[in-house]
PyMOL commands that place a pseudoatom at each C-alpha (Angstrom):
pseudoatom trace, name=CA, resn=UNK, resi=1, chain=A, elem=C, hetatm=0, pos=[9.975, 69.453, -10.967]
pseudoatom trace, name=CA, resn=UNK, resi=2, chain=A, elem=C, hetatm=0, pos=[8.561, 71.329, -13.440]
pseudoatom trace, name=CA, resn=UNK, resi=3, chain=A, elem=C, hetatm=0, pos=[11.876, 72.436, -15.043]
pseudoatom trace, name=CA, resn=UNK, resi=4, chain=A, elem=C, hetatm=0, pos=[12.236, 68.489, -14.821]
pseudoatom trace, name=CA, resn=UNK, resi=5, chain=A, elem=C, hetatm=0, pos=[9.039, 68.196, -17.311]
pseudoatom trace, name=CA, resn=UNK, resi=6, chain=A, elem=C, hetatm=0, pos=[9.953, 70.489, -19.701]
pseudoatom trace, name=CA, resn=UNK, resi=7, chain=A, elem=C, hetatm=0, pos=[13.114, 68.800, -20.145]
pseudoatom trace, name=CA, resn=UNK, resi=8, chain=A, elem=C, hetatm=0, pos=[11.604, 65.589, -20.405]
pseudoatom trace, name=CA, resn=UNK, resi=9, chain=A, elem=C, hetatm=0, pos=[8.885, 66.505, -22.821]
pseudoatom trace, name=CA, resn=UNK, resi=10, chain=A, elem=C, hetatm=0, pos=[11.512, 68.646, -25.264]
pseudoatom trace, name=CA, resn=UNK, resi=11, chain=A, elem=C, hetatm=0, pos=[13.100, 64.813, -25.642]
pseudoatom trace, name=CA, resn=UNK, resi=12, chain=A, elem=C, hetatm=0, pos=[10.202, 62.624, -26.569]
pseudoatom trace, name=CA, resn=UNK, resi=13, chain=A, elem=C, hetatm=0, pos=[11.494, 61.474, -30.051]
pseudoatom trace, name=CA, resn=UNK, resi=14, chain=A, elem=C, hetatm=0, pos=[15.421, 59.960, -28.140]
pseudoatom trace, name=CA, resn=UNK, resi=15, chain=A, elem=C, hetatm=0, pos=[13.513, 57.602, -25.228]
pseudoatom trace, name=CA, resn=UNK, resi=16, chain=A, elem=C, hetatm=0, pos=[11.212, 55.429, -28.190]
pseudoatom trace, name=CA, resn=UNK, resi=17, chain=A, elem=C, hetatm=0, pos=[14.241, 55.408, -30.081]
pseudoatom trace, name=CA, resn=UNK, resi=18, chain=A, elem=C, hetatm=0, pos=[15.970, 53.364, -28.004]
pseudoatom trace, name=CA, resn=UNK, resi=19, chain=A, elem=C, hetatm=0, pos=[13.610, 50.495, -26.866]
pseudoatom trace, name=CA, resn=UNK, resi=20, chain=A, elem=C, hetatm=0, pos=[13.649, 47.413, -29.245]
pseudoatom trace, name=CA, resn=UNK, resi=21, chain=A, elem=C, hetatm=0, pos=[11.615, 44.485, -29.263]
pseudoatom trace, name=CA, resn=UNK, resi=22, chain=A, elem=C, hetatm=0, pos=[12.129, 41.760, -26.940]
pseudoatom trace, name=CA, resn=UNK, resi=23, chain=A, elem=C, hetatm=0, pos=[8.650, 39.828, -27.449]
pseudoatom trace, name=CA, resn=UNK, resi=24, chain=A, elem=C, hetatm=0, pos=[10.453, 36.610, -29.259]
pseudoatom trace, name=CA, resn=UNK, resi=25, chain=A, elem=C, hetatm=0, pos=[8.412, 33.883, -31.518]
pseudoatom trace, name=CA, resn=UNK, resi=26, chain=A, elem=C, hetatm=0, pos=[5.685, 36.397, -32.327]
pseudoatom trace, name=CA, resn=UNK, resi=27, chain=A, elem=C, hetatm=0, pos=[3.035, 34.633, -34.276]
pseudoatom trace, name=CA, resn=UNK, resi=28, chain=A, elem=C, hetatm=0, pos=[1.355, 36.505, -37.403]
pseudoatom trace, name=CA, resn=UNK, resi=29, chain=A, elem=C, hetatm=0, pos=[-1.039, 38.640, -36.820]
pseudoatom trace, name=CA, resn=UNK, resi=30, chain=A, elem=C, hetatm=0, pos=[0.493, 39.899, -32.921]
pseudoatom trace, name=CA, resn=UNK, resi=31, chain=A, elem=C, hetatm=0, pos=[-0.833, 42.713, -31.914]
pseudoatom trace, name=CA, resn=UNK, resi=32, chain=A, elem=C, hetatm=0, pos=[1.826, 44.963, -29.657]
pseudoatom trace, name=CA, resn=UNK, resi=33, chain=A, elem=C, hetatm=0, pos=[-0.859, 46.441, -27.372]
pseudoatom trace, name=CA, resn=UNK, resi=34, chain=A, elem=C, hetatm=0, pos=[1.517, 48.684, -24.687]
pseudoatom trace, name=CA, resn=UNK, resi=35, chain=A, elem=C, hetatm=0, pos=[5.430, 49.681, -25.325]
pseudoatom trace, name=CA, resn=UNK, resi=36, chain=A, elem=C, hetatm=0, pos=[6.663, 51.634, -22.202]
pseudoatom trace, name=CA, resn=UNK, resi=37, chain=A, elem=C, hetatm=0, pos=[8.664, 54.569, -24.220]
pseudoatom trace, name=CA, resn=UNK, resi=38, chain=A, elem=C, hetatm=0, pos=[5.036, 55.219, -25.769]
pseudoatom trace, name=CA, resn=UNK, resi=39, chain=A, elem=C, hetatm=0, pos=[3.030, 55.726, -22.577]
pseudoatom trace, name=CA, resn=UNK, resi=40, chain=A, elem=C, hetatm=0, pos=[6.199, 57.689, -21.094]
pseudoatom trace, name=CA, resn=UNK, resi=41, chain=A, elem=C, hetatm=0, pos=[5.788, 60.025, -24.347]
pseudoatom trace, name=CA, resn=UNK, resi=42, chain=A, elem=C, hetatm=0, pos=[2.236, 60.579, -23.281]
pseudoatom trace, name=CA, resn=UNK, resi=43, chain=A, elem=C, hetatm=0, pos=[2.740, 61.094, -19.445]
pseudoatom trace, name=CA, resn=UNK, resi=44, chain=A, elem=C, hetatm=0, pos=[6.146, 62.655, -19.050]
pseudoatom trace, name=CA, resn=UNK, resi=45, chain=A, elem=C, hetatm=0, pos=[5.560, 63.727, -14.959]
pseudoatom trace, name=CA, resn=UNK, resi=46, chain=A, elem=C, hetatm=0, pos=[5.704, 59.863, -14.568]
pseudoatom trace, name=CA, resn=UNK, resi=47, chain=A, elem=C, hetatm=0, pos=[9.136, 59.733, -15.786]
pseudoatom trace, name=CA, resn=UNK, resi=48, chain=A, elem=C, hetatm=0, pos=[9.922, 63.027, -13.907]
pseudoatom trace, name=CA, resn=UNK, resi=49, chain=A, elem=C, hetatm=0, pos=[8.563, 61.898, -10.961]
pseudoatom trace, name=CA, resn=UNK, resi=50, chain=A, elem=C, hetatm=0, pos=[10.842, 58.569, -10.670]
pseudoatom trace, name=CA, resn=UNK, resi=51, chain=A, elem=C, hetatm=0, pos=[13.929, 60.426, -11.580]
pseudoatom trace, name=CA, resn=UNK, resi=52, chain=A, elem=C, hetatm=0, pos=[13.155, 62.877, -8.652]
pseudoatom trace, name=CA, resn=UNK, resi=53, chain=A, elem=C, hetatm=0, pos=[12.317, 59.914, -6.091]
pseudoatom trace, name=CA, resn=UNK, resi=54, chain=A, elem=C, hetatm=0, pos=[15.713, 57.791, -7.282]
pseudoatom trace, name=CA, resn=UNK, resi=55, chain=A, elem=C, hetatm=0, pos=[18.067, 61.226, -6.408]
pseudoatom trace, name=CA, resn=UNK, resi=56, chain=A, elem=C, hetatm=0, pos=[16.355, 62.025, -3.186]
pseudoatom trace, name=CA, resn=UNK, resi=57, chain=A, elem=C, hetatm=0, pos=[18.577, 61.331, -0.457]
pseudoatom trace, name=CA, resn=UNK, resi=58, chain=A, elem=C, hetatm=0, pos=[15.947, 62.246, 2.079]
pseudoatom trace, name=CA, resn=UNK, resi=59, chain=A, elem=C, hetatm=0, pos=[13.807, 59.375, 1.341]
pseudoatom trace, name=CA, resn=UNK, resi=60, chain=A, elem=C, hetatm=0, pos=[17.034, 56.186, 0.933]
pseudoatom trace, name=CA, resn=UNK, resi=61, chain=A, elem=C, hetatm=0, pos=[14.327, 53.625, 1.442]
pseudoatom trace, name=CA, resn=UNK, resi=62, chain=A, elem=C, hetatm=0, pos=[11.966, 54.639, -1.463]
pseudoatom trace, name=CA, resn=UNK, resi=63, chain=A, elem=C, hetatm=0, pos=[12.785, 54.155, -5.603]
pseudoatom trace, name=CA, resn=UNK, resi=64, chain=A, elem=C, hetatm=0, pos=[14.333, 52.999, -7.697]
pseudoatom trace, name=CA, resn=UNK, resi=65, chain=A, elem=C, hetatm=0, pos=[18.331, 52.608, -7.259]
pseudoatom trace, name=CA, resn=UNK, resi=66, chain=A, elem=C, hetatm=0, pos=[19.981, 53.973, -10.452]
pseudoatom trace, name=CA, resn=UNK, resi=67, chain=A, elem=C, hetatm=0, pos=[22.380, 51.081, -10.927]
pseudoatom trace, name=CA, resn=UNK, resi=68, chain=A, elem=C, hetatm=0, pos=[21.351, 51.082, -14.223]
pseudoatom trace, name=CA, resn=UNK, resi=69, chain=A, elem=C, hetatm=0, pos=[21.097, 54.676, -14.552]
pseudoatom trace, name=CA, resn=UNK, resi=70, chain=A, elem=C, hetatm=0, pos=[17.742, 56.848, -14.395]
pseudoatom trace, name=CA, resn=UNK, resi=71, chain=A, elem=C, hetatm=0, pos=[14.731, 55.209, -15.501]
pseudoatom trace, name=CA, resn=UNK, resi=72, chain=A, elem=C, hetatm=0, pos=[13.882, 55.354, -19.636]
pseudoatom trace, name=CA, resn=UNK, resi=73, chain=A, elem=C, hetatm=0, pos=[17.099, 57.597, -20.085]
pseudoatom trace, name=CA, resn=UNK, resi=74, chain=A, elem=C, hetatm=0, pos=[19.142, 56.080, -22.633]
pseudoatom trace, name=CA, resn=UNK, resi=75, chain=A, elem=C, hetatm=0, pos=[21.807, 54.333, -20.702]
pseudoatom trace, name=CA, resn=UNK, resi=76, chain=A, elem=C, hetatm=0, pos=[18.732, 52.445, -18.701]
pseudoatom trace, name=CA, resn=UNK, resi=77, chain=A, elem=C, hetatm=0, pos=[17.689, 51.283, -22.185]
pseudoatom trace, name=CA, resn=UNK, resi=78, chain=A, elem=C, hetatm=0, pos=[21.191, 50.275, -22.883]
pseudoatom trace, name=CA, resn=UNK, resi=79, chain=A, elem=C, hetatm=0, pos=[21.185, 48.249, -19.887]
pseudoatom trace, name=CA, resn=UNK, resi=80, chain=A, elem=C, hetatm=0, pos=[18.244, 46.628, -20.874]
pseudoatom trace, name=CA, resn=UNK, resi=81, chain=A, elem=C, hetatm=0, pos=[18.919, 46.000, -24.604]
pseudoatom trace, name=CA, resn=UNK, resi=82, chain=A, elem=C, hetatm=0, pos=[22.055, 44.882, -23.759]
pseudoatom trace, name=CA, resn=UNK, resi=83, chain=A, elem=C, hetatm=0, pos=[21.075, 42.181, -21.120]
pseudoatom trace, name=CA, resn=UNK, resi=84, chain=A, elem=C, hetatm=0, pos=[23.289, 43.757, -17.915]
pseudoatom trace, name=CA, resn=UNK, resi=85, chain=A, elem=C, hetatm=0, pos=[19.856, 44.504, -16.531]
pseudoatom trace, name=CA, resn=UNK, resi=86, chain=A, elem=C, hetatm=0, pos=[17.907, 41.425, -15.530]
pseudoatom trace, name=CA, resn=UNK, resi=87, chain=A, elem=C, hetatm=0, pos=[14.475, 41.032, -17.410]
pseudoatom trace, name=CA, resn=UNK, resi=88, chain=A, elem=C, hetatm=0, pos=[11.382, 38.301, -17.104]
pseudoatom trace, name=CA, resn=UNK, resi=89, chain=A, elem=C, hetatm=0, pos=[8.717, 36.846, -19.849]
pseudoatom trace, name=CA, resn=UNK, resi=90, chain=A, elem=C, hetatm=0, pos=[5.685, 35.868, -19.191]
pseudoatom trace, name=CA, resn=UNK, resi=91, chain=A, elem=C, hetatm=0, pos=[4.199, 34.179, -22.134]
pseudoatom trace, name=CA, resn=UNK, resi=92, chain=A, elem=C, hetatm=0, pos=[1.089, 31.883, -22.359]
pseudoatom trace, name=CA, resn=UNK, resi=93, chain=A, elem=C, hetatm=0, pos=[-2.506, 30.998, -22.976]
pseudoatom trace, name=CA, resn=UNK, resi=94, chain=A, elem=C, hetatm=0, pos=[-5.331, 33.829, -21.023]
pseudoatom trace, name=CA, resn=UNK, resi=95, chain=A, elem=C, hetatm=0, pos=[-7.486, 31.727, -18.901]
pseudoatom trace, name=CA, resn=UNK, resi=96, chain=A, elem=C, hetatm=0, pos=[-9.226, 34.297, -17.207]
pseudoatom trace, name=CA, resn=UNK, resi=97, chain=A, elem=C, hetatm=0, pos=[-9.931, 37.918, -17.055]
pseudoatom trace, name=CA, resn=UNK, resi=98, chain=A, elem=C, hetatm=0, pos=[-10.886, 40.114, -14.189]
pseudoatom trace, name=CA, resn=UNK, resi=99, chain=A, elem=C, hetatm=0, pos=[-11.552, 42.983, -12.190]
pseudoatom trace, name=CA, resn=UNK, resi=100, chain=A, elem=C, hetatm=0, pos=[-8.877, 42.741, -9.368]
pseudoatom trace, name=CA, resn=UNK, resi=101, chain=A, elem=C, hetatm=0, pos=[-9.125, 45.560, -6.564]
pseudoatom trace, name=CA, resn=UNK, resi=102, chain=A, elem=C, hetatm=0, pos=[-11.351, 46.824, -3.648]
pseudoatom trace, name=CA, resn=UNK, resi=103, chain=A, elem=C, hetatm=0, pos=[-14.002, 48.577, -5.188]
pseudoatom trace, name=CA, resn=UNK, resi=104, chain=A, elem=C, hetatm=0, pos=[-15.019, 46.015, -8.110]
pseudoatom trace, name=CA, resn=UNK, resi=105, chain=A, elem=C, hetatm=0, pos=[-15.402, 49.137, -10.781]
pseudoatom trace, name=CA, resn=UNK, resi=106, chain=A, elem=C, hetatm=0, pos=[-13.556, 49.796, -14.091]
pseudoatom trace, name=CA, resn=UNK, resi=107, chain=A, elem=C, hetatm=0, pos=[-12.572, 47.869, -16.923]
pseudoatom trace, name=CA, resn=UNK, resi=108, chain=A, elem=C, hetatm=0, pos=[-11.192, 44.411, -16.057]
pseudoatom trace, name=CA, resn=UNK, resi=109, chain=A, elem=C, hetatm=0, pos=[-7.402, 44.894, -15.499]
pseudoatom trace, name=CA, resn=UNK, resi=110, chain=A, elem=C, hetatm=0, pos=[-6.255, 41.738, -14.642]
pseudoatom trace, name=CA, resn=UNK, resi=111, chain=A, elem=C, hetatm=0, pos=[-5.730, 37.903, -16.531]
pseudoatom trace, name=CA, resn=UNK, resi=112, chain=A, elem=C, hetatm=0, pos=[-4.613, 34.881, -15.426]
pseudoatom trace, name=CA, resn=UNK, resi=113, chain=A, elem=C, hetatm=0, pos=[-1.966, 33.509, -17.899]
pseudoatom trace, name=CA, resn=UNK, resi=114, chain=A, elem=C, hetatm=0, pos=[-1.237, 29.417, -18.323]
pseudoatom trace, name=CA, resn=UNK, resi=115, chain=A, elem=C, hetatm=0, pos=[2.195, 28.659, -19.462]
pseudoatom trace, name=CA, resn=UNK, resi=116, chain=A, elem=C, hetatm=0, pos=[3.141, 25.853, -21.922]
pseudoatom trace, name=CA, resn=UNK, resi=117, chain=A, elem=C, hetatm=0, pos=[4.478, 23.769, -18.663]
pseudoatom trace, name=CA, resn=UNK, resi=118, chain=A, elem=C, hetatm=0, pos=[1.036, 23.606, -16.975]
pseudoatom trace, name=CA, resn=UNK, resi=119, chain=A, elem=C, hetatm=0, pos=[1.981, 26.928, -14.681]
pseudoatom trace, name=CA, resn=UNK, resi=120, chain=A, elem=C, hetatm=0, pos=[-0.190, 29.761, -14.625]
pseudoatom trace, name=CA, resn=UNK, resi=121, chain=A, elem=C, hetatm=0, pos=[0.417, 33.390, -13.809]
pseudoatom trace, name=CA, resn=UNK, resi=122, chain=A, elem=C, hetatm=0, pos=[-2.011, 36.535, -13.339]
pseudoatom trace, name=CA, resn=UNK, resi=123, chain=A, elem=C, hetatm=0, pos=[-0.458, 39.483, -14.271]
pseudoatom trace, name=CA, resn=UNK, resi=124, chain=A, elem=C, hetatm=0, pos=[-2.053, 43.066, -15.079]
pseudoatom trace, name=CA, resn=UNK, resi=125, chain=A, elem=C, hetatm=0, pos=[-3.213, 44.587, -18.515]
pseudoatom trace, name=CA, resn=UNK, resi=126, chain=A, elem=C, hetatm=0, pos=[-0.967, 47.055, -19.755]
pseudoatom trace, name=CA, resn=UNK, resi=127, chain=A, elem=C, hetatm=0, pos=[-2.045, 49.050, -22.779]
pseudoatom trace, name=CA, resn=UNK, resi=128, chain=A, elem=C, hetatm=0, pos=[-1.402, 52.009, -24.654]
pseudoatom trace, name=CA, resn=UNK, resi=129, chain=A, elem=C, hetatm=0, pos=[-5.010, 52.433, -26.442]
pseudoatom trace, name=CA, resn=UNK, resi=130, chain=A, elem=C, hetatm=0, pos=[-8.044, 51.681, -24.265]
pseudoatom trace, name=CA, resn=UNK, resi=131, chain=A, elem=C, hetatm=0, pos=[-9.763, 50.084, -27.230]
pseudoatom trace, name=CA, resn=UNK, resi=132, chain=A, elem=C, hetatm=0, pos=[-7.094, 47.301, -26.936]
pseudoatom trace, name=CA, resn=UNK, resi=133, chain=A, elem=C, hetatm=0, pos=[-8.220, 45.866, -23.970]
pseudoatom trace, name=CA, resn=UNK, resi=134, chain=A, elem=C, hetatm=0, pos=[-10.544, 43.705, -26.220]
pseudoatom trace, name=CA, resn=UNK, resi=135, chain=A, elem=C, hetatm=0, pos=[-7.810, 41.982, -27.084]
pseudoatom trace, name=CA, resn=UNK, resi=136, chain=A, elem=C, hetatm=0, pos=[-7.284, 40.066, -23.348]
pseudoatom trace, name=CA, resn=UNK, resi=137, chain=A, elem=C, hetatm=0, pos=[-10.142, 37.408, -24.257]
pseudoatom trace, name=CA, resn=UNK, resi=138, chain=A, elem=C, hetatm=0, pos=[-9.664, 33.756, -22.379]
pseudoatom trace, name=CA, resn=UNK, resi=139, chain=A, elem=C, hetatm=0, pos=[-8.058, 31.680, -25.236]
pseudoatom trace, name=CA, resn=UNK, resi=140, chain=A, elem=C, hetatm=0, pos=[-5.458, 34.246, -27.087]
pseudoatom trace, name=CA, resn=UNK, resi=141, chain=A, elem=C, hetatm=0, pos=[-1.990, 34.336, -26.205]
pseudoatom trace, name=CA, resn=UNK, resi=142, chain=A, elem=C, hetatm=0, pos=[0.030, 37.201, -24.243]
pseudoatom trace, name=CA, resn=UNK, resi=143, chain=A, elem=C, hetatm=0, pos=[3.821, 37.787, -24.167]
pseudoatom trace, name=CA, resn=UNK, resi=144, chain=A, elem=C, hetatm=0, pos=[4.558, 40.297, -21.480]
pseudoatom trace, name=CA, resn=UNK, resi=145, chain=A, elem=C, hetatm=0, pos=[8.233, 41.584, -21.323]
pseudoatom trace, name=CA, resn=UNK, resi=146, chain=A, elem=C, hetatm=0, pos=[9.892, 42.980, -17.745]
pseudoatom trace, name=CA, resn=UNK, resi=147, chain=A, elem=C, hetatm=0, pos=[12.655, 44.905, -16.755]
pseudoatom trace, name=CA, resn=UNK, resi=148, chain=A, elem=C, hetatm=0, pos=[13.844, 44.032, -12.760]
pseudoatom trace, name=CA, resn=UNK, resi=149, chain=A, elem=C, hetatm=0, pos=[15.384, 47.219, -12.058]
pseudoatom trace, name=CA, resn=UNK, resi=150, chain=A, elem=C, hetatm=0, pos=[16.633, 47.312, -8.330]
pseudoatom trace, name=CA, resn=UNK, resi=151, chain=A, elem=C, hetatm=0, pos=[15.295, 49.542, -5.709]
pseudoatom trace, name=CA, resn=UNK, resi=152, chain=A, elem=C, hetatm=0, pos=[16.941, 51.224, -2.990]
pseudoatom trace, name=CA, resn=UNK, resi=153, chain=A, elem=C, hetatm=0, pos=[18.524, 48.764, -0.353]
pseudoatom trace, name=CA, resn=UNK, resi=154, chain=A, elem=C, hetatm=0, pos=[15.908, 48.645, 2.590]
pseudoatom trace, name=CA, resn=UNK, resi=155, chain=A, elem=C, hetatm=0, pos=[17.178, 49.069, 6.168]
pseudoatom trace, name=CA, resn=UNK, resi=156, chain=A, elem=C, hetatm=0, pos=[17.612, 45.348, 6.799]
pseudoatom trace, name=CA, resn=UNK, resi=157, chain=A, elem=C, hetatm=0, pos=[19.703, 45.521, 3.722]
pseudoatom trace, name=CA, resn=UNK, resi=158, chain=A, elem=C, hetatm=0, pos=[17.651, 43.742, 1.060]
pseudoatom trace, name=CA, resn=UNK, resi=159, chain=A, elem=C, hetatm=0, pos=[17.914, 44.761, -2.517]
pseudoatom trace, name=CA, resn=UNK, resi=160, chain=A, elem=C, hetatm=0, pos=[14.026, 44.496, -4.016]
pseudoatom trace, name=CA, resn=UNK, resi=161, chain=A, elem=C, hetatm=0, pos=[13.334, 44.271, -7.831]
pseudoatom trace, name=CA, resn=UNK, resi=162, chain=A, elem=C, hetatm=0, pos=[10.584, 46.562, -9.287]
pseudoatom trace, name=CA, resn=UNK, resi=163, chain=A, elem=C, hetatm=0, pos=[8.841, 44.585, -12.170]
pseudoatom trace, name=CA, resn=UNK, resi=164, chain=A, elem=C, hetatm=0, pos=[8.736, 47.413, -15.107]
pseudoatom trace, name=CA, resn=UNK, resi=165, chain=A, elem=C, hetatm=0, pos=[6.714, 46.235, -18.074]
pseudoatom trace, name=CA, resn=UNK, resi=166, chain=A, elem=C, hetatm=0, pos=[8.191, 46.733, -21.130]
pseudoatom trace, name=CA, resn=UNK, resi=167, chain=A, elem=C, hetatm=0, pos=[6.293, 45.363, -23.890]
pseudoatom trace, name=CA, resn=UNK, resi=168, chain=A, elem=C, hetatm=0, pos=[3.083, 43.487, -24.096]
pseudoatom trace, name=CA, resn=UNK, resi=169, chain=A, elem=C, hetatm=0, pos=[2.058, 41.688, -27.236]
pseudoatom trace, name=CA, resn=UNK, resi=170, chain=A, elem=C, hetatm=0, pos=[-1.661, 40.021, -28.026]
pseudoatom trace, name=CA, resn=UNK, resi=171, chain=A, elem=C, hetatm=0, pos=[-2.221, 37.420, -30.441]
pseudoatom trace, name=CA, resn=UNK, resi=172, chain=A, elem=C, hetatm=0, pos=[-5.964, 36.043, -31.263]
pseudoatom trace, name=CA, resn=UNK, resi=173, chain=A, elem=C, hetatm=0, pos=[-6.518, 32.686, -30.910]
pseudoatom trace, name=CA, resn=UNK, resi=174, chain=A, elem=C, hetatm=0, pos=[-6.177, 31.742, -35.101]
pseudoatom trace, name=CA, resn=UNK, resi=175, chain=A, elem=C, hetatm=0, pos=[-3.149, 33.772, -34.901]
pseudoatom trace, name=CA, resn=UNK, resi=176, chain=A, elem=C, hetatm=0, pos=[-1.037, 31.740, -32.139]
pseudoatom trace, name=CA, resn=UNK, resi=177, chain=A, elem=C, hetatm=0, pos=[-2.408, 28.563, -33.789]
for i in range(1, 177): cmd.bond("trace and resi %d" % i, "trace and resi %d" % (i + 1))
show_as sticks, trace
zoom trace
């Protein structure tokens, strides 16, 4: 594992190379608050820690699967720039924010989205630099991008999707106007 890490960290610079944008329709003034290759570059045994879990035979029920190759190498970014690897948007008005979780403690963490279509979503905060979690206020919009990279097949057979977010963009209320 640790051999692992210093392999990962020596290649910081190739993994935010490869992600692009797939926020669409961004109004002026968007904010990106959280881009995946950025928090990998800060927390490397992450990224070493799912690559171990996908190539260990011993546990064929846990992780992800690989079709698309290791998590944040470059052919995984391939297959998500490209399209072969299935992604999901999430893009709205925030309605509410919240604290979701047992102990009620910590920054809020959580916002309820509503679509254009009348829908509404809650999905987590994802963010690179604490002091953007001032931008989840009820009334701005959020575009949140996903990868649905498949995990192992489960004994019954079933082939379950981890949601990875990619990208998260904030605009302020004036802005999305």
């Amino acid at each position: 594992m640790k051999r692992l890490l210093q392999l990962i960290s020596g290649r910081r610079s190739t993994r935010a190379s490869v992600q692009v944008s797939l926020c669409s329709h961004l109004p002026q003034g968007a904010k990106r608050v959280y881009w995946l290759s950025e928090k990998l570059d800060h927390d490397p045994e992450q990224l070493a820690q799912t690559h171990a879990l996908t190539k260990d035979h011993s546990r064929p029920y846990m992780g992800l699967a690989g079709k698309y190759g290791l998590f944040a190498t470059a052919s995984w970014w391939q297959a998500v720039n490209s399209g072969r690897m299935p992604t999901r948007r999430v893009a709205g008005v925030i309605s509410r924010v919240y604290r979701a979780g047992q102990d009620n403690s910590g920054p809020v963490n959580t916002v309820t989205v509503e679509r254009p279509d009348g829908s509404s979503e809650t999905i987590g905060i994802y963010i690179n630099d604490q002091k953007d979690r001032g931008y989840f206020v009820p009334g701005n919009f959020v575009e949140i991008i996903y990868a649905l990279d498949d995990c192992k097949p489960q004994p019954d057979g079933r082939v379950e999707q981890a949601e990875i977010a990619l990208e998260v963009v904030v605009a302020s209320k004036t802005a999305a106007a």
